[in-house]
C-alpha positions in Angstrom: -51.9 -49.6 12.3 -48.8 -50.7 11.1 -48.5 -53.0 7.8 -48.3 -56.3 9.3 -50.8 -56.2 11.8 -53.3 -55.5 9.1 -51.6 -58.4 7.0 -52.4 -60.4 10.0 -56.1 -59.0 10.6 -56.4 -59.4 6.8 -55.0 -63.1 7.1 -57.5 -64.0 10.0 -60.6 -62.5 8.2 -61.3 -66.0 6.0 -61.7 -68.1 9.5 -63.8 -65.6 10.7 -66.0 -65.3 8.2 -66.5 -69.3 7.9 -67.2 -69.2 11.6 -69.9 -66.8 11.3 -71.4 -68.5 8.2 -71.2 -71.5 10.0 -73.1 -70.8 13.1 -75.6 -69.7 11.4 -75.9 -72.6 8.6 -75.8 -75.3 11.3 -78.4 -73.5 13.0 -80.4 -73.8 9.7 -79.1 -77.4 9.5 -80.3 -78.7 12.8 -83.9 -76.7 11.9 -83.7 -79.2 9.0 -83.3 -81.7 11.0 -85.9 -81.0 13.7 -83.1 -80.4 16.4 -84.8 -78.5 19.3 -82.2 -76.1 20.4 -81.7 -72.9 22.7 -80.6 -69.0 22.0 -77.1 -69.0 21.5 -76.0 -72.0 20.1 -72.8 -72.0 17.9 -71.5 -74.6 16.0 -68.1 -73.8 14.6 -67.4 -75.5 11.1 -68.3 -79.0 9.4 -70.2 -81.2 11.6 -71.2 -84.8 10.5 -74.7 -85.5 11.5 -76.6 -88.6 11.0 -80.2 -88.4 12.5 -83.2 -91.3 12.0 -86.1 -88.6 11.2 -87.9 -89.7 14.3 -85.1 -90.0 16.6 -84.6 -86.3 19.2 -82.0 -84.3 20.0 -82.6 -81.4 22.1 -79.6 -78.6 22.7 -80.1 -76.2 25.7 -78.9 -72.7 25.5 -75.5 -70.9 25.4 -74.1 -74.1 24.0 -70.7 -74.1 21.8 -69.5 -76.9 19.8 -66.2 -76.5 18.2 -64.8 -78.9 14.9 -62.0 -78.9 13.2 -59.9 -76.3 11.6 -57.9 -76.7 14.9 -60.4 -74.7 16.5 -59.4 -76.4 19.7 -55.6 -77.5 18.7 -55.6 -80.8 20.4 -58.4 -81.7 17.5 -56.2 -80.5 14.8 -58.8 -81.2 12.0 -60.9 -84.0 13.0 -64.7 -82.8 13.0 -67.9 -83.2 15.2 -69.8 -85.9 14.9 -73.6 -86.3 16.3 -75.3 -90.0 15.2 -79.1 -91.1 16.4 -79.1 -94.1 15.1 -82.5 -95.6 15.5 -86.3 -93.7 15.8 -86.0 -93.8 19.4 -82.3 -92.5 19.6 -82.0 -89.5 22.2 -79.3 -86.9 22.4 -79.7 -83.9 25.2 -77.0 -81.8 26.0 -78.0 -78.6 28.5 -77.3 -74.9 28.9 -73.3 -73.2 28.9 -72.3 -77.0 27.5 -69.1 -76.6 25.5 -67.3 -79.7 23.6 -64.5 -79.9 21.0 -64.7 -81.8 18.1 -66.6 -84.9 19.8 -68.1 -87.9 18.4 -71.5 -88.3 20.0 -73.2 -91.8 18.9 -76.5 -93.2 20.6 -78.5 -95.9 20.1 -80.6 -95.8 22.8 -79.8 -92.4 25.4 -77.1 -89.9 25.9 -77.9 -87.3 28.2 -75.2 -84.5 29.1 -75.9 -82.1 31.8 -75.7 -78.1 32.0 -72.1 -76.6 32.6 -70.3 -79.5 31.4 -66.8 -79.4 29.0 -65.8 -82.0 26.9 -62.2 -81.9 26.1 -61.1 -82.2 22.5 -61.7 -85.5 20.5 -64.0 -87.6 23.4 -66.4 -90.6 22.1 -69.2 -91.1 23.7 -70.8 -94.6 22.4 -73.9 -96.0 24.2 -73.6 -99.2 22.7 -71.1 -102.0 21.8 -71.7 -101.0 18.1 -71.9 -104.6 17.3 -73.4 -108.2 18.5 -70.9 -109.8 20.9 -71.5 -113.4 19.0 -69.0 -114.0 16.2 -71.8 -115.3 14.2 -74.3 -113.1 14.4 -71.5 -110.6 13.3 -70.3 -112.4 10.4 -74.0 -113.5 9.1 -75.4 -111.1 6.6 -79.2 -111.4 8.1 -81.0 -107.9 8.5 -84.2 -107.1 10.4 -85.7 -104.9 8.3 -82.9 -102.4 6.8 -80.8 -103.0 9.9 -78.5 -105.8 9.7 -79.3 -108.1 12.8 -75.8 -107.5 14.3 -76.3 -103.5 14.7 -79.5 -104.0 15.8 -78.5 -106.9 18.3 -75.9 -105.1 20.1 -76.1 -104.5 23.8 -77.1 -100.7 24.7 -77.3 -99.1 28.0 -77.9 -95.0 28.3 -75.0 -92.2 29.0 -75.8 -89.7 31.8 -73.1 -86.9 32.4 -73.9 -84.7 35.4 -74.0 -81.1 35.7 -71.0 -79.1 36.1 -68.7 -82.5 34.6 -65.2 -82.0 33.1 -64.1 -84.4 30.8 -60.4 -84.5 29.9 -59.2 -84.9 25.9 -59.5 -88.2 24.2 -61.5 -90.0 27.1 -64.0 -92.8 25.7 -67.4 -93.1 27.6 -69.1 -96.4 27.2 -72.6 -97.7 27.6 -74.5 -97.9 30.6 -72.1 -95.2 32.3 -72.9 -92.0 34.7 -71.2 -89.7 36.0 -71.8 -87.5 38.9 -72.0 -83.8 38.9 -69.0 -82.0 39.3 -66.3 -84.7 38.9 -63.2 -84.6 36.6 -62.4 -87.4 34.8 -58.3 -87.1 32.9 -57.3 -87.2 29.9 -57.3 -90.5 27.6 -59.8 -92.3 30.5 -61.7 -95.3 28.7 -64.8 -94.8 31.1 -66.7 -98.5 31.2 -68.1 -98.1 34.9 -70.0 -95.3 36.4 -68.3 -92.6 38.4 -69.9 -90.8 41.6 -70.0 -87.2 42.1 -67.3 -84.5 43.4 -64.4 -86.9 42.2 -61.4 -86.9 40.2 -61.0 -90.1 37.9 -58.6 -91.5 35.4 -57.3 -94.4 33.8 -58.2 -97.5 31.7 -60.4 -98.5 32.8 -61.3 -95.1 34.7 -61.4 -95.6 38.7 -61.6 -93.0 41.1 -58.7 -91.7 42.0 -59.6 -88.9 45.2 -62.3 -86.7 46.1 -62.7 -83.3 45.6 -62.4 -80.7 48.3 -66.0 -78.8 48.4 
C-alpha cells in the first residue's frame, strides 16, 4: 500500500464509521418510536422525524434511506425528513425501497410500494398543509392543540406502485397514485394520478409515452 492510498482509506474512515453508527442508532430510534420495520433497514445519517405517538409507520425489508452528507450528491446536505402528523397519520414504504434525502409528510396516508427509488430531494405532501380560506388561515382559533387551519386543510392519500421510479426534486401532492412500474422525470410537480407502465414529466406532470413491456 503506498502512502496516499492509506491517507485516503485513513481520510474515508470518519464517514464510515458515522454510517455504521448511524444505521444502527436510527434503528434504535425508530424502536423508540414504535416504527415497525424489516431486516435490513439502513438509514444513513441525521434524519428529522416527527411522529404523533399513535400515528404508524411500517418499513418493509431491505430498505435504504440515504440523508445528507452528500450521500447521494444531488442532496448535498439537506436531510431526511419523515412527519405523521396526526394519531391517525400512516406512512408504509415496502421491501428493496431506496430514497435520498426525502421529505415524507402525511396527514392522512402515504403508501409506497416494494422496489420503488426516489431520487434525491422529492416531497411527498398528502395535504395542502394549510386551509384554502384566507381567514381561517389568518385567525388564530385551535381545535384542541391544532390550530383550526392545519387541521382544516384538505387531505387525500399518496399511493406509489411497485417497481416506481421517481426522478430528483419531483413534488407528489395529495390524492395522487401512481401505477407500478412508471417513471416520472425529474423536477415533476405531480397533482394528478399517473397510470402504470408510463413515463411522465412536467408541471404539472402528464404522461408523456408508454413504456415498451
Amino acid at each position: 500500500m503506498t502512502i496516499k492510498q492509506f491517507i485516503v482509506k485513513l481520510y474515508r474512515l470518519p464517514r464510515r464509521l458515522r454510517m455504521t453508527f448511524y444505521i444502527l442508532w436510527n434503528k434504535v430510534k425508530f424502536w423508540m418510536n414504535d416504527i415497525e420495520y424489516g431486516t435490513g433497514l439502513q438509514v444513513h445519517n441525521v434524519v428529522y422525524l416527527t411522529k404523533h405517538p399513535e400515528a404508524c409507520m411500517k418499513i418493509g425489508c431491505n430498505v435504504t434511506v440515504t440523508s445528507g452528507e452528500a450521500f447521494n450528491p444531488l442532496c448535498r446536505n439537506i436531510r431526511a425528513s419523515f412527519c405523521l402528523e396526526r394519531p391517525t397519520s400512516l406512512i408504509e414504504i415496502g421491501d428493496d425501497t431506496g430514497m435520498s434525502s426525502p421529505c415524507i409528510w402525511a396527514k392522512e396516508r402515504i403508501s409506497i410500494g416494494n422496489r420503488v427509488k426516489i431520487g434525491g430531494d422529492c416531497i411527498l405532501m398528502d395535504s395542502d398543509a394549510h386551509n384554502l380560506d384566507y381567514r381561517v388561515r389568518g385567525s388564530r382559533e385551535r381545535i384542541g392543540k391544532i390550530s383550526k387551519d392545519a387541521l382544516t386543510a384538505k387531505t387525500a392519500p399518496i399511493i406509489i406502485g411497485d417497481d416506481v421510479l421517481i426522478g430528483t426534486r419531483c413534488i407528489i401532492l395529495k390524492g395522487v397514485s401512481i401505477g407500478a412500474r412508471s417513471i416520472i422525470a425529474a423536477g415533476s410537480i405531480v397533482t394528478k394520478s399517473i397510470p402504470a407502465d408510463c413515463i411522465a414529466g412536467g408541471n404539472p406532470c402528464r404522461v408523456i409515452r408508454m413504456l415498451d413491456n
